[in-house]
C-alpha positions as CSV (number, residue, x, y, z in Angstrom):
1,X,17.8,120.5,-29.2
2,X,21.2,121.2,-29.9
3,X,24.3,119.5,-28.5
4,X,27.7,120.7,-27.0
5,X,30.4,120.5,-29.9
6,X,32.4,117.8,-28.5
7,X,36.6,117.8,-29.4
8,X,38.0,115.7,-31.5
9,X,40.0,113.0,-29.9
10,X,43.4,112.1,-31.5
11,X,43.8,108.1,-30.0
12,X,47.7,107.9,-29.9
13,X,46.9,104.8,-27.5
14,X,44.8,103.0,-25.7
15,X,46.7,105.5,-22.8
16,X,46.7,108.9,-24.1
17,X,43.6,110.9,-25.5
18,X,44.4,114.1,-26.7
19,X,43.0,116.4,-29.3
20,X,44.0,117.5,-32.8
21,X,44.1,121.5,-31.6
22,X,46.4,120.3,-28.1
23,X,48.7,118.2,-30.5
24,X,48.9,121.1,-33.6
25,X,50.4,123.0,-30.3
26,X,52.7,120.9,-28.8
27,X,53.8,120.5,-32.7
28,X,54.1,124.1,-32.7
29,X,55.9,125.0,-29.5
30,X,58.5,121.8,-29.8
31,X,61.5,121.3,-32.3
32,X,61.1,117.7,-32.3
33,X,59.1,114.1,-32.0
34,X,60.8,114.0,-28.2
35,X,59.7,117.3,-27.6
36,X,56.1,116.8,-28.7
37,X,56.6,114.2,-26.5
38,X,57.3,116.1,-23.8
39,X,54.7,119.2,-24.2
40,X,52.0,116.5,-24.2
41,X,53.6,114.1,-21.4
42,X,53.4,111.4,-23.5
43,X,56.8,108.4,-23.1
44,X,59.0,109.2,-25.8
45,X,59.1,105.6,-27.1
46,X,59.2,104.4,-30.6
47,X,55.6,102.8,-30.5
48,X,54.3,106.7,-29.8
49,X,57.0,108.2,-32.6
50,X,55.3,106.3,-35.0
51,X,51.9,106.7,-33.9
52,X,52.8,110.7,-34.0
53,X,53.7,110.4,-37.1
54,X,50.7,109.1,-38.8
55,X,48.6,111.6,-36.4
56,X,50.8,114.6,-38.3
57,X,50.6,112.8,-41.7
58,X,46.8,112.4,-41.1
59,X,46.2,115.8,-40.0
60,X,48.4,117.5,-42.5
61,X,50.2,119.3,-39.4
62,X,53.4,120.8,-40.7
63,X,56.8,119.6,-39.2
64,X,59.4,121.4,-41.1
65,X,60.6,123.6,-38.0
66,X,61.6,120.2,-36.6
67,X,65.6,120.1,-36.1
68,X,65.9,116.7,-34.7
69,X,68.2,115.6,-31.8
70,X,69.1,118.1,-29.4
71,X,72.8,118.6,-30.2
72,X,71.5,120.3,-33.5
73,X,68.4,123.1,-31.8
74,X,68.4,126.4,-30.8
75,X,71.2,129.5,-31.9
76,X,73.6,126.8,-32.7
77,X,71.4,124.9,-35.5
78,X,72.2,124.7,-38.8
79,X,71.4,122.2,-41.5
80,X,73.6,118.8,-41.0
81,X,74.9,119.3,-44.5
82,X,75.9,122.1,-44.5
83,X,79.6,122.9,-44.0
84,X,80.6,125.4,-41.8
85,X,82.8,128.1,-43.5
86,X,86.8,128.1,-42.6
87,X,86.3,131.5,-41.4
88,X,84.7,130.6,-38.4
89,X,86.4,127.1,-38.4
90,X,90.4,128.4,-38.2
91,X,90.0,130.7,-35.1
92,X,90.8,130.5,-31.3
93,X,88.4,129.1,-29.4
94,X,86.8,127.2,-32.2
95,X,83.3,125.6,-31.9
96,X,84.6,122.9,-34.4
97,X,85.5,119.6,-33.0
98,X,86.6,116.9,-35.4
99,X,90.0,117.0,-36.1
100,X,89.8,114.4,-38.7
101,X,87.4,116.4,-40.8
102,X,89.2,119.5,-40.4
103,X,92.4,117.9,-41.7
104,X,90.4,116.7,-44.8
105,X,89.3,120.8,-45.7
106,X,92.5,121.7,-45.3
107,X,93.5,119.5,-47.4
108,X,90.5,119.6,-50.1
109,X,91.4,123.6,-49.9
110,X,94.5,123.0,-50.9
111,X,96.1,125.1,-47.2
112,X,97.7,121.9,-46.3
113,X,100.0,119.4,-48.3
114,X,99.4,115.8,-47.4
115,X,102.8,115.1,-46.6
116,X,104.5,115.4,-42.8
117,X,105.7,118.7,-42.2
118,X,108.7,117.4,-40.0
119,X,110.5,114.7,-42.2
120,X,108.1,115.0,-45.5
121,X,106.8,111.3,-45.8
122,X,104.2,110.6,-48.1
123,X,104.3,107.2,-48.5
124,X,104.8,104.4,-46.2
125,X,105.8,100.8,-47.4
126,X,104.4,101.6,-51.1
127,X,101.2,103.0,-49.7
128,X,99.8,106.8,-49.4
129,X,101.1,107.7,-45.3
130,X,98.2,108.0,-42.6
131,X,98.8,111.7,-41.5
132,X,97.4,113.4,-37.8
133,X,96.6,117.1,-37.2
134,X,98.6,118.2,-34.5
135,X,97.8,121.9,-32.4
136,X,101.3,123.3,-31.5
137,X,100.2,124.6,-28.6
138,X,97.9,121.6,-27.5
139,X,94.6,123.6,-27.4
140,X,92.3,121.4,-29.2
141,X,90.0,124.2,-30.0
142,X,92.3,126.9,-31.1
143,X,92.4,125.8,-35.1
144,X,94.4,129.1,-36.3
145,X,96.1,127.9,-39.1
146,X,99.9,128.9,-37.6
147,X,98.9,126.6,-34.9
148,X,98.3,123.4,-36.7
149,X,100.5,121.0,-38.3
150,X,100.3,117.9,-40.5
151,X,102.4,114.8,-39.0
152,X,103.2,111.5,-39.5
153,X,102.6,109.2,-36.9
154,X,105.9,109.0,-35.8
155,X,107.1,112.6,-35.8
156,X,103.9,112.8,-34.1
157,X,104.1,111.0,-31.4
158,X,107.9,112.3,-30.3
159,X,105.7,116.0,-29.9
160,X,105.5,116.7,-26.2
161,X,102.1,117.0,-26.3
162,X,100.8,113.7,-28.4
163,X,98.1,112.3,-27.0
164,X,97.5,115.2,-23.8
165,X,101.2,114.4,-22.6
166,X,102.2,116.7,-20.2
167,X,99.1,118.2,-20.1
168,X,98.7,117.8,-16.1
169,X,102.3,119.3,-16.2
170,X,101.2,122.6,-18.1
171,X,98.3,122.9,-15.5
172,X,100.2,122.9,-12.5
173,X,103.3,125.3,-14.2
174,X,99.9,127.4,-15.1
175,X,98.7,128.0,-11.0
């Protein structure tokens, strides 16, 4: 007498039964832990993360598709590491947020001087100045070189834009 081939079950609690083949899919279709997660209705918690893990370990299910967290999926991923290039970093409209590491590549590429471009400090009280990127034009995302500046503090903060000053002003002249 022969008897129905039963499935394997893959025990990732006491709560959730679910078979090698449904969890090499949910692998497959998702970019993540949270998203496996999610294919297979399972919490996303860190009790189950771990237990997934072992399941892929034990299985020998390939996760290197995985990005991660969300903000790094899709069109816009790219490995964490890896720099974007200046190119597509000093243009209007640029997808490229932190101004503090911006103002270290300019730097490290030699396009800026780390001195203040209004007064020329370097040093203050014996010790190398703190300097701030400043957008001329107060659009924080367009990073065309012509439109950024390395300041001191000071001349900084006597720009009429430091810190989104008159910002509210420039909307309402703008309607």
């Amino acid at each position: 007498m022969c008897l129905p081939f039963k499935k394997k079950q893959v025990f990732i609690s006491m709560r959730y039964k679910i078979t090698e083949s449904e969890l090499r899919l949910a692998v497959k279709k998702s970019l993540s832990i949270a998203g496996v997660c999610r294919e297979l209705n399972i919490i996303a918690a860190g009790g189950n993360y771990k237990t997934l893990k072992s399941k892929f370990k034990e299985f020998n299910i390939d996760t290197s598709h995985f990005t991660g967290a969300a903000w790094n999926q899709g069109e816009r991923y790219r490995p964490v590491n890896k720099k974007m290039d200046l190119i597509d970093v000093l243009i209007k409209n640029s997808p490229f947020k932190s101004t503090t590491h911006l103002k270290k590549r300019l730097f490290e590429e030699n396009l800026k001087e780390k001195e203040c471009e209004k007064c020329g400090l370097i040093k203050w009280n014996g010790k190398e100045i703190t300097l701030e990127m400043d957008h001329i034009n107060s659009d924080n995302t367009d990073n065309r070189l012509e439109n950024l500046r390395i300041l001191c503090p000071n001349c900084h903060s006597q720009t009429p834009n430091f810190r989104g000053r008159n910002k509210k002003k420039k909307n309402k002249l703008e309607d």
